[in-house]
C-alpha positions, 0 to 999 in steps of 0.5 A: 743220347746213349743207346741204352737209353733209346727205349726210356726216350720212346717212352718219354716220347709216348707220354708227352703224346698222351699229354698233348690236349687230346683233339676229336675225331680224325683231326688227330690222325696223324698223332693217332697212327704215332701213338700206335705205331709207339705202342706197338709191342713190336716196335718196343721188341726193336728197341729193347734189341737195339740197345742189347745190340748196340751195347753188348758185342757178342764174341767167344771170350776164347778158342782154346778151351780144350788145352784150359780143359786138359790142364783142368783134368791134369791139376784134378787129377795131381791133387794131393789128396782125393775128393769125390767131387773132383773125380766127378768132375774130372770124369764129366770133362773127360766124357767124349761128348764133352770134349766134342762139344768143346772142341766144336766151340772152339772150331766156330770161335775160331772162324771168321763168318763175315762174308767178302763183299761181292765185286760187279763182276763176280758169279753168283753161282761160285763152283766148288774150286772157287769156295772154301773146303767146307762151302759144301754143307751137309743140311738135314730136314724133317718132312713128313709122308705126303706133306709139301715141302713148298719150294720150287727150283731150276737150272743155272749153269747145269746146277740145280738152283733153289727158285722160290721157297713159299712163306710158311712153308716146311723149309720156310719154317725150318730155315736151313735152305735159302733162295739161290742155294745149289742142291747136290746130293739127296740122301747121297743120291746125286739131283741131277738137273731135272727139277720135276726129277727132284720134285718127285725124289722130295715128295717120296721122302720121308722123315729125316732128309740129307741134302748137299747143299753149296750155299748161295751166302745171299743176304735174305731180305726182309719181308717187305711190308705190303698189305693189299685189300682185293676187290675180287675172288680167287680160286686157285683150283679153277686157275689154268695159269697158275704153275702149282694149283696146290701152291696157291692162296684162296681168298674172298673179296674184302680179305687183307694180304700181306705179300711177303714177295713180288719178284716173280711178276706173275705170282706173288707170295702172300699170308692171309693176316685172318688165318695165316694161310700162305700160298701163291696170288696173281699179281696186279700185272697178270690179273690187269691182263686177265681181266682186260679182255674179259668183256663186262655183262651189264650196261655201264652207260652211267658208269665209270666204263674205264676203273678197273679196281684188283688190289688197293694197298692199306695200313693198319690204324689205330681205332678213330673217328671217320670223318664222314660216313656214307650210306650208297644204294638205290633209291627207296632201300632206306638210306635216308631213314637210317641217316636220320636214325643215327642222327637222333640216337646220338646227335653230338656224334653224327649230323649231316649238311644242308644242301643249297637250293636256288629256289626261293623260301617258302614262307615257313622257311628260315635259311639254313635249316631245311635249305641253305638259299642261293641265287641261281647265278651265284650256284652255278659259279660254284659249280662251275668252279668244283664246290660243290660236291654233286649237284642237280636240277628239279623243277627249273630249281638248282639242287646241290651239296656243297663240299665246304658244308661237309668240312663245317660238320667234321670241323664241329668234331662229329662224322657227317653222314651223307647218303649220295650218288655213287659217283660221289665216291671218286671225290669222297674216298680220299684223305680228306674225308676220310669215308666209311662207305657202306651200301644198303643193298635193296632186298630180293623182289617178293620181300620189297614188295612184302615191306613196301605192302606193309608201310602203305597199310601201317599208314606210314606213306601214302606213295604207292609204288608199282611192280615196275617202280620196285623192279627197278629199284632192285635192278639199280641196286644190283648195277651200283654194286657191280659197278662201285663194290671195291669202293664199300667197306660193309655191305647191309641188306635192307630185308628189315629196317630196324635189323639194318639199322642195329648192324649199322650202328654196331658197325660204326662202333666198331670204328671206336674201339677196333683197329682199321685197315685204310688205304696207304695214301691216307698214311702216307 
């Protein structure tokens, strides 16, 4: 196919898509993610400049536009007879600003800008007598009073080298200096080769700044497309390690990153995707160290002692239907009232499973409906062999949930809602469940009370909880989100039930219409 018609066959390429018989659910995921990838106005840019590219080549039509010039002011000039708008233009031609930038034309028509390629054993920082007579530039900046210029250096060879230079910041911004360039002169002034010096003579400058700079000619390379979900907090003003307490990024819990450089392995440039902020993070390597020898304050008997969860990677997708939903909490927070609700509000969206039991059915019982009956041996061969999902005893009666029942809802094309152990998660939070995971956290201590005294004298249950069963409840709370928070998507607090409910329902919505960050792995 001609290059010119590269963005007609995407297009073609799109519309078949939206042709195909449109799946339900995150069966389609796969042609969700294309479909937004295709119509993406980025990728839609790259074409268009592929096929610019592919079909013009840009080049001087010529380099000696000075003597066409000259020749033009002479035959102005030797016209038989005068006209006032061939003076005119025989006086703009001749204007000294004019013919510089004629001349200036024909300097850069007539240069060759492609670079040698670099040999194994050339040095990267050539010296002066190796470049050609005009390696050495002469850049100008703008800075104002006080304002960072967010570059780093240091010494190669006595030369002082550009380290770092920070994503967003002025040079950044301005792109006249590159990683690698030499820097010789400040205003006129030589740099020296001490780089705190230099630092100190940058941030005393103001407005127009002169540099000397020998370029390093390194092709700059693309930032890489990483974005990372961190699952703790970081505050650079309270960080001893890191090297510029100014230079770094501040962010929460739960914020995506996209990291724009990885080469330092303690610190890594990142942008914030909400807000745009840049600035230095620790990376995976430093923060594993740092928090290896950080000794954890509560009792992790009943959980995972060894996961250490810093950065998760994600991608962006397109708005689709989760395969399951998954509401995480202590027991008594509402889980099972808020499951049943969205049930009933919307039942050709959101079911559940029946769980297996190996007890046998009362005699109002049909199989399949409250309980799926099971002989005992016939269980606990499917759970020796990993089909069931969690599992349990009660009463010399074996209690479970079965993975294939989960497939049986998201195959009927609705979400199945499953309130579990928080164990559950390392088996759930893959590719092929495709969870939204949300913990309904329990409320301080007075206001469970309040809402459980409340229950008991509207009639509602007849349980009667005591001070130690509530205290309980709020401390399990508070040990599962210590414990499995990097695992949560949104958290609610469970102070009222019909608040929560509204916060939970707005929040699957959202899955609908919103484009959503998940991990890498269920992309790629």
């Amino acid at each position: 196919m001609a290059p010119v018609l590269f963005s007609l066959a995407m297009q073609q390429v799109l519309d078949n898509l939206k042709d195909l018989p449109s799946g339900t659910g995150a069966k389609d995921i796969d042609l969700i993610f294309l479909r937004g990838i295709m119509e993406s106005p980025i990728v839609r840019s790259l074409a268009k400049a592929h096929e610019r590219l592919e079909v013009v080549k840009l080049q001087a039509v010529r380099d000696d536009n000075v003597l066409l010039v000259t020749e033009i002011v002479d035959s102005l000039n030797n016209l038989p007879e005068k006209d006032a708008a061939a003076a005119e233009l025989a006086k703009i031609l001749q204007e000294p600003h004019f013919m510089s930038l004629i001349e200036a034309h024909d300097k850069v028509a007539a240069k060759c800008y492609e670079m040698p390629h670099a040999t194994a054993n050339s040095n990267v920082l050539l010296t002066s007598s190796l470049m050609p007579a005009d390696a050495v530039r002469m850049i100008g900046i703008q800075k104002r009073a006080g304002e960072p210029l967010g570059v780093t250096f240091r010494v190669e060879q006595g030369e002082m080298v550009i380290a770092r230079i920070l994503h967003g910041s002025s040079i950044d911004r301005q792109g006249m200096l590159h990683t690698g360039d030499i820097i010789r002169e400040v205003n006129g002034r030589q740099v020296g080769s001490n780089p705190c010096e230099l630092q100190e003579l940058l941030r005393d400058c103001s407005g127009s700044i002169t540099l000397k700079v020998l370029p390093s000619y390194r092709d700059t390379p693309a930032p890489p497309q990483v974005y990372l979900k961190p699952h703790f907090n970081y505050n650079p003003a309270t960080d001893n390690l890191i090297p510029c307490k100014e230079a770094g990024l501040a962010f929460s819990k739960g914020d995506i990153l996209h990291v724009v450089n990885k080469e330092d392995p303690n610190w890594w440039q990142a942008c914030k995707v909400v807000g745009g902020a840049t600035g230095l993070v620790p990376s995976q390597f430093l923060e594993e160290k740092r928090k290896a020898f950080v000794r954890r304050d509560w009792d992790t008997s009943d959980f995972d002692r060894y996961e250490l969860q810093i950065y998760e990677e994600v991608a962006k997708m397109p708005p689709f239907q989760r395969k399951t939903l998954i509401l995480i909490g202590a027991q008594g927070v509402g889980r099972r009232s808020l499951k049943n609700r969205l049930i009933v509000m919307n039942p050709l969206r959101y079911s559940t499973t029946v769980p297996f039991t190996s007890r046998r059915p009362r005699e109002e019982e049909k199989d399949g409906h409250n309980y799926c009956f099971a002989l005992r041996e016939e269980m606990e061969k499917d759970i020796k062999e990993s089909h069931y999902l969690e599992h349990g005893e009660y009463d010399g009666n074996l209690y479970g949930t079965k993975i294939d029942s989960i497939h049986e809802v998201v195959d009927m094309g609705r979400t199945c809602i499953l309130d579990v152990n928080p164990q559950a998660l390392k088996v759930l939070k893959t590719a092929e469940f495709m969870p939204f995971v949300v913990f309904i956290a329990a409320p301080e201590l007075d206001t469970l009370r309040a809402m459980h005294k409340a229950v008991i004298d509207a009639g509602l249950t007849t349980k009667l909880l005591t001070e130690n069963d509530l205290k309980k409840t709020v401390d399990e709370s508070a040990r599962i989100r210590r414990a499995y928070s990097h695992y949560f998507d949104l958290t609610i607090v469970n102070d009222n039930l019909d608040k929560a409910f509204d916060m939970l329902q707005e929040a699957v919505e959202r899955l609908f219409i919103e484009p959503q960050w998940v991990p890498v792995s269920w992309v790629y």
